[in-house]
N, CA, C and O atoms as a MOPAC input file, in Angstrom:
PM7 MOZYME 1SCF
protein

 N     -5.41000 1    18.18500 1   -26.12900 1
 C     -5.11600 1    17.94600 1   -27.52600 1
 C     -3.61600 1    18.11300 1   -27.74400 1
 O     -3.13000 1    18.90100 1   -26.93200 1
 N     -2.69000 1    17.56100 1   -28.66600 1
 C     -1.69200 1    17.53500 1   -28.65900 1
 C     -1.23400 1    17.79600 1   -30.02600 1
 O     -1.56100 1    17.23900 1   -31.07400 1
 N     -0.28100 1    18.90400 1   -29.77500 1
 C     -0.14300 1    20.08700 1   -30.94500 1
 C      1.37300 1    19.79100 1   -31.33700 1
 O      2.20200 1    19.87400 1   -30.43100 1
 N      1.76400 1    19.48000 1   -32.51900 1
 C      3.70800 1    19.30900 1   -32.31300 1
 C      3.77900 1    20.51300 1   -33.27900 1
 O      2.77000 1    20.94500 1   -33.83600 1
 N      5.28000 1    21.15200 1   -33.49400 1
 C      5.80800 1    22.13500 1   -34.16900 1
 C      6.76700 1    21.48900 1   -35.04100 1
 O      7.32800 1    20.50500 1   -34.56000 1
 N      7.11400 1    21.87200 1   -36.36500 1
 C      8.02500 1    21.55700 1   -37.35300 1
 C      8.88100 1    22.57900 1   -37.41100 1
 O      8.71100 1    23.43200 1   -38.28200 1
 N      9.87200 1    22.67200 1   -36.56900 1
 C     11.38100 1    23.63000 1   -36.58300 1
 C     12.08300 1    23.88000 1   -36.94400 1
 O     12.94100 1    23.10400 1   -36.52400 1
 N     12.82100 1    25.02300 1   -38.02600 1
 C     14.04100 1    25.20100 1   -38.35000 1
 C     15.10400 1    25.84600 1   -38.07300 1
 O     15.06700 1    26.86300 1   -38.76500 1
 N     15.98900 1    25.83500 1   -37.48200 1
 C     16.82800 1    26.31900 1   -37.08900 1
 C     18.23500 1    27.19600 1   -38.02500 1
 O     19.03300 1    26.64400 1   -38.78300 1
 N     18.18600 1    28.58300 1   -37.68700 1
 C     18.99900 1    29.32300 1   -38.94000 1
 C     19.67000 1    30.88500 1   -37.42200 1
 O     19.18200 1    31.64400 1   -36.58400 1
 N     21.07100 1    30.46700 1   -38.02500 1
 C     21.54300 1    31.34900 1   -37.57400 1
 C     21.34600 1    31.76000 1   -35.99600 1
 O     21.60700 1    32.82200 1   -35.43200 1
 N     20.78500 1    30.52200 1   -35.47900 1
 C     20.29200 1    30.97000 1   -33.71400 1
 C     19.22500 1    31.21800 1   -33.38100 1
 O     18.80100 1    31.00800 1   -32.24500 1
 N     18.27700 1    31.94800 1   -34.74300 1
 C     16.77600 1    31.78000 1   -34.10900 1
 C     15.79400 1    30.59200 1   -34.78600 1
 O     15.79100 1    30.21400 1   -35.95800 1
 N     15.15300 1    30.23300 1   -33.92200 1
 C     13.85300 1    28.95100 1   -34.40700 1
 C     12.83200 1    29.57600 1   -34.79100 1
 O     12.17100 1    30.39500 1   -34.15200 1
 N     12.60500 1    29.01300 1   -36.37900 1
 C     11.45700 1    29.32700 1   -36.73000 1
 C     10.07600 1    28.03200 1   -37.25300 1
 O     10.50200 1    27.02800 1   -37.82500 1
 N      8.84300 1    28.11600 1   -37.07100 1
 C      8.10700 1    27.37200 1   -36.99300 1
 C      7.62600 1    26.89000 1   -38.42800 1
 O      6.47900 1    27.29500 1   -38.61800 1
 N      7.85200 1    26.55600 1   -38.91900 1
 C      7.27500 1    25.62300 1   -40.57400 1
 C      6.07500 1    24.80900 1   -40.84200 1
 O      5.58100 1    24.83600 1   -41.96900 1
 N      5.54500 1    24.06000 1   -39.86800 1
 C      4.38500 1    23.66100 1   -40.00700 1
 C      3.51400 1    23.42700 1   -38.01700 1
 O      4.03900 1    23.56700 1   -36.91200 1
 N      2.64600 1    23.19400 1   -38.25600 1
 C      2.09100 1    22.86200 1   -36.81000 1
 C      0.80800 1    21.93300 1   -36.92700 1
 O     -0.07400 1    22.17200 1   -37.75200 1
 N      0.77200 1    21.11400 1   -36.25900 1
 C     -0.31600 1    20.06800 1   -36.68400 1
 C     -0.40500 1    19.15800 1   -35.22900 1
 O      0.45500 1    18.58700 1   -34.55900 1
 N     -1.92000 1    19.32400 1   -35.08500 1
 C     -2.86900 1    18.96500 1   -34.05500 1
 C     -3.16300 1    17.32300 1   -34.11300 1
 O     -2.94700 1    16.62200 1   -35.10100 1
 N     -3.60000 1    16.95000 1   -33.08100 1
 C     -3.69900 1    15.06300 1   -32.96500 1
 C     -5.58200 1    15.58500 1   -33.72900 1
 O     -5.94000 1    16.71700 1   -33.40100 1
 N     -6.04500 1    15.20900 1   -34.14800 1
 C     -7.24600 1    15.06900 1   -34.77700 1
 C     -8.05900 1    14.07900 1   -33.90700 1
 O     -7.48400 1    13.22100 1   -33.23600 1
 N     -9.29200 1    14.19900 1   -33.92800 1
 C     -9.89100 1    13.21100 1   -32.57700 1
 C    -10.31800 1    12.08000 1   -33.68500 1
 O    -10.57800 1    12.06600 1   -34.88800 1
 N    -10.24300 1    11.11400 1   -32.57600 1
 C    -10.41100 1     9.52100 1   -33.28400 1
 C     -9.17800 1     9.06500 1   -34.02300 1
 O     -9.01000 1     8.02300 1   -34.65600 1
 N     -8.41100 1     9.99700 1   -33.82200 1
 C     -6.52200 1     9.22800 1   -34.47300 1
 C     -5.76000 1     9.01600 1   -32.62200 1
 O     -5.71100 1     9.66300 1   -31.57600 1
 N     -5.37100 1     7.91300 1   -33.07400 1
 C     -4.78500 1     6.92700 1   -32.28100 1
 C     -2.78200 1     7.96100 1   -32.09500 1
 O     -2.02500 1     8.44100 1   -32.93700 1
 N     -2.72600 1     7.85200 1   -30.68100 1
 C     -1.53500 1     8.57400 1   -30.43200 1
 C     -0.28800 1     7.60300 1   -31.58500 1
 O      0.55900 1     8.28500 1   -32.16100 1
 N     -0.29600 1     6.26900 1   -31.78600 1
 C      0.49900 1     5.73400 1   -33.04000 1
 C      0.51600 1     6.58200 1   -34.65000 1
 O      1.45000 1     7.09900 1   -35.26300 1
 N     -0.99900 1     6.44400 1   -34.99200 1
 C     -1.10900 1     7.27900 1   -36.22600 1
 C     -0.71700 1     8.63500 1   -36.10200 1
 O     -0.29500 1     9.11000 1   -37.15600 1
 N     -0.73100 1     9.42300 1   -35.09400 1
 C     -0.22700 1    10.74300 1   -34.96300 1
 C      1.83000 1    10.77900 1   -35.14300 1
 O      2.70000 1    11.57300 1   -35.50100 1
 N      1.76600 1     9.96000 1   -34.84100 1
 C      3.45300 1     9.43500 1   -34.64300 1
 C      4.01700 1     9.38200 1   -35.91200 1
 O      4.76900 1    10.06700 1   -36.60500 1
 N      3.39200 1     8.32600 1   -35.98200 1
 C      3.51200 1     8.01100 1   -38.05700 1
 C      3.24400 1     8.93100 1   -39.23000 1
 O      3.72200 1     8.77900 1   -40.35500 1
 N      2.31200 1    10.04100 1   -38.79400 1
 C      2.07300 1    11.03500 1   -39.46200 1
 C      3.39700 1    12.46900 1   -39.36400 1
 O      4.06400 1    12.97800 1   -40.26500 1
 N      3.36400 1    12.68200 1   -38.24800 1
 C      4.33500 1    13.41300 1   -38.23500 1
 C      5.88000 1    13.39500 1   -38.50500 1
 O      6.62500 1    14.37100 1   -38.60200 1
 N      6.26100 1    11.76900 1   -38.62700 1
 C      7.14100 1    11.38300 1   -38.78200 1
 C      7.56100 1    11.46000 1   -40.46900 1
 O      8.69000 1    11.66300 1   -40.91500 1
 N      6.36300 1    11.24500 1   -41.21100 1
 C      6.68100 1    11.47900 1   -43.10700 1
 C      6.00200 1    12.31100 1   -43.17400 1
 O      5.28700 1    12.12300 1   -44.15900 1
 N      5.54100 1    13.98900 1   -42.26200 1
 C      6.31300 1    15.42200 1   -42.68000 1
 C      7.69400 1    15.77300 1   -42.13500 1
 O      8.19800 1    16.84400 1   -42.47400 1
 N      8.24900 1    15.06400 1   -41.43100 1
 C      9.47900 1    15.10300 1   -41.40500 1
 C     10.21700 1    14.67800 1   -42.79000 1
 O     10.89200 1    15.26300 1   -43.63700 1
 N      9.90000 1    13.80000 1   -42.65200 1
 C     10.90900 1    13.14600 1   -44.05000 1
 C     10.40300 1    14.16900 1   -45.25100 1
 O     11.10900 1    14.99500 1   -45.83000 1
 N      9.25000 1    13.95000 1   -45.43600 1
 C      9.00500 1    14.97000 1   -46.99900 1
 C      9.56600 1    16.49400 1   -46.48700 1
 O     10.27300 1    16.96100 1   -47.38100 1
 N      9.49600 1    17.13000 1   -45.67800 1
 C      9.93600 1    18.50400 1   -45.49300 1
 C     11.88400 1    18.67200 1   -45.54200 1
 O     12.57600 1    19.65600 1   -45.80100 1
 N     12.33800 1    16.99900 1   -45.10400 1
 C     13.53000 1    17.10000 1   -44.98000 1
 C     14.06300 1    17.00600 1   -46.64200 1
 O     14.98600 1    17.72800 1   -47.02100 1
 N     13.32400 1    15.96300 1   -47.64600 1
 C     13.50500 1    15.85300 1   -49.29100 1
 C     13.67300 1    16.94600 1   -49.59900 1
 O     14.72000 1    17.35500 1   -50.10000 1
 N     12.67100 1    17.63500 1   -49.36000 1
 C     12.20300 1    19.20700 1   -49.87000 1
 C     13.40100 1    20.26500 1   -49.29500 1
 O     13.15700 1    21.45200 1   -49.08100 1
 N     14.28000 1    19.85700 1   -49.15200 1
 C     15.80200 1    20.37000 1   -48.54500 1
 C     15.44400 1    21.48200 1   -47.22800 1
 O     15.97200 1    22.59400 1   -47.20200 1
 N     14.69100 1    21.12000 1   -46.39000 1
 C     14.26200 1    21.66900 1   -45.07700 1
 C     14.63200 1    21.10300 1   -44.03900 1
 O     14.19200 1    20.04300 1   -43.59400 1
 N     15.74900 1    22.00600 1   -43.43800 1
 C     16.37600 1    20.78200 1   -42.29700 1
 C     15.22600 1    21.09200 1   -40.89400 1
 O     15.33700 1    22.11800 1   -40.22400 1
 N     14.20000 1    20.08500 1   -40.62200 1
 C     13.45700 1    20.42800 1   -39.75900 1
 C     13.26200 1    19.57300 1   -39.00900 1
 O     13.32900 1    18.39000 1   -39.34500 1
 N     12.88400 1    20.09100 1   -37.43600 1
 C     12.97300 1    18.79500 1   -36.60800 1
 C     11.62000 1    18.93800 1   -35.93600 1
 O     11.08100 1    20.02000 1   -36.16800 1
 N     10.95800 1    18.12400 1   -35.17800 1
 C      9.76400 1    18.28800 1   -33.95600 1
 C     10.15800 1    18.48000 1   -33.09100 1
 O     11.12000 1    17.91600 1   -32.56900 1
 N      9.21000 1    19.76100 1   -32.48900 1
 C      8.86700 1    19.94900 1   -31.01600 1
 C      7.67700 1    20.03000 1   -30.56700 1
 O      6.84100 1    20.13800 1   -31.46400 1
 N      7.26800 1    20.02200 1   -29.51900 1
 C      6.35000 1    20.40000 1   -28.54900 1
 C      6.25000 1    22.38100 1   -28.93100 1
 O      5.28500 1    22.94300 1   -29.45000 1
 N      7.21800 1    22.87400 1   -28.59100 1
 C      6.70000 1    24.34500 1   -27.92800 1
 C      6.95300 1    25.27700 1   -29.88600 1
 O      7.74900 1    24.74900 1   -30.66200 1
 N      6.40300 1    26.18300 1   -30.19400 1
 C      6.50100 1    27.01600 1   -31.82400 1
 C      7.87700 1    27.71200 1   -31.61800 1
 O      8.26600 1    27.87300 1   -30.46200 1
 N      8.38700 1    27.99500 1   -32.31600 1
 C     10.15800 1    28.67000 1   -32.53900 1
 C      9.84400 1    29.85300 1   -32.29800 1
 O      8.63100 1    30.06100 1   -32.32900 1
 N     10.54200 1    30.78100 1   -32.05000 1
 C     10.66500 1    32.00100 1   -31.79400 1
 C     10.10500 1    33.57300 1   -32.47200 1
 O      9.75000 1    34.65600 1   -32.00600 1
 N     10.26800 1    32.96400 1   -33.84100 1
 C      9.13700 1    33.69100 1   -34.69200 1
 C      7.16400 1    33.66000 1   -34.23800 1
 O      6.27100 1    34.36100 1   -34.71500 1
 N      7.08100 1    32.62500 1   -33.23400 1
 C      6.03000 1    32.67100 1   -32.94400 1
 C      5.23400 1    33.12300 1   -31.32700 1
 O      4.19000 1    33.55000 1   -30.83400 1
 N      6.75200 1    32.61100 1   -30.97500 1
 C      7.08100 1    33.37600 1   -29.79500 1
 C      6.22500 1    34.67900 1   -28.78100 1
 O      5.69000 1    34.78100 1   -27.67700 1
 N      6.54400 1    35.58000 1   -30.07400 1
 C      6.20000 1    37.09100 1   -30.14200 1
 C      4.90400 1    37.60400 1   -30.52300 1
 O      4.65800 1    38.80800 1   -30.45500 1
 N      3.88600 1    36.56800 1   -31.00500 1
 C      2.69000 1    36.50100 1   -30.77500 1
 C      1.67000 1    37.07300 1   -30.30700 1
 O      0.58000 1    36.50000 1   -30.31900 1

Protein backbone atom coordinates (compact mmCIF):
# COMPACT_ATOMS: atom_id res chain seq x y z
CA UNK A 1 0.00 0.00 0.00
CA UNK A 2 1.40 3.29 -0.65
CA UNK A 3 1.42 5.89 2.07
CA UNK A 4 2.85 9.66 1.05
CA UNK A 5 3.61 12.37 3.87
CA UNK A 6 2.72 16.18 3.63
CA UNK A 7 5.99 18.03 5.03
CA UNK A 8 6.90 21.13 6.54
CA UNK A 9 9.91 22.27 7.00
CA UNK A 10 10.77 25.01 9.98
CA UNK A 11 13.91 25.87 11.33
CA UNK A 12 15.71 22.34 10.38
CA UNK A 13 13.27 20.01 11.73
CA UNK A 14 10.43 18.18 9.44
CA UNK A 15 7.28 18.00 10.58
CA UNK A 16 4.39 15.80 9.19
CA UNK A 17 0.90 17.69 8.30
CA UNK A 18 -1.09 15.26 6.68
CA UNK A 19 -0.56 11.43 5.60
CA UNK A 20 -2.74 9.68 3.19
CA UNK A 21 -2.86 6.06 1.95
CA UNK A 22 -3.56 4.84 -1.93
CA UNK A 23 -7.21 3.49 -1.09
CA UNK A 24 -7.87 0.12 -2.96
CA UNK A 25 -9.58 0.35 -6.34
CA UNK A 26 -7.89 4.01 -6.92
CA UNK A 27 -5.72 3.86 -9.82
CA UNK A 28 -1.86 4.92 -9.03
CA UNK A 29 -3.00 8.28 -11.56
CA UNK A 30 -5.96 9.22 -9.21
CA UNK A 31 -3.67 8.89 -6.22
CA UNK A 32 -1.29 11.40 -8.05
CA UNK A 33 -3.99 13.82 -8.78
CA UNK A 34 -5.23 13.63 -5.37
CA UNK A 35 -2.29 14.36 -3.61
CA UNK A 36 -1.28 16.85 -5.86
CA UNK A 37 -4.61 19.46 -4.86
CA UNK A 38 -3.63 18.77 -1.06
CA UNK A 39 -0.69 20.22 -2.05
CA UNK A 40 -2.05 23.14 -3.63
CA UNK A 41 -4.98 23.70 -1.03
CA UNK A 42 -2.46 23.23 1.98
CA UNK A 43 -0.03 25.55 0.03
CA UNK A 44 -3.37 28.52 -0.34
CA UNK A 45 -3.86 27.85 3.21
CA UNK A 46 -0.25 29.53 3.59
CA UNK A 47 1.47 26.00 4.39
CA UNK A 48 4.64 25.68 2.69
CA UNK A 49 4.39 21.83 2.25
CA UNK A 50 5.90 19.38 0.12
CA UNK A 51 5.50 15.24 -0.45
CA UNK A 52 7.37 12.53 0.71
CA UNK A 53 7.53 8.99 1.02
CA UNK A 54 9.13 8.69 4.68
CA UNK A 55 6.88 11.11 8.06
CA UNK A 56 9.21 14.21 9.31
CA UNK A 57 10.86 13.96 12.33
CA UNK A 58 8.19 14.76 14.74
CA UNK A 59 7.11 11.34 13.83
CA UNK A 60 10.19 9.93 13.76
CA UNK A 61 10.24 9.40 17.56
CA UNK A 62 7.30 7.29 17.59
Amino acid sequence: MSVIYLNTKTRGITKTVAEFSKQQGQSNREFREFIREQVIDHREEGMDVFKSPRPGDDRNNQ
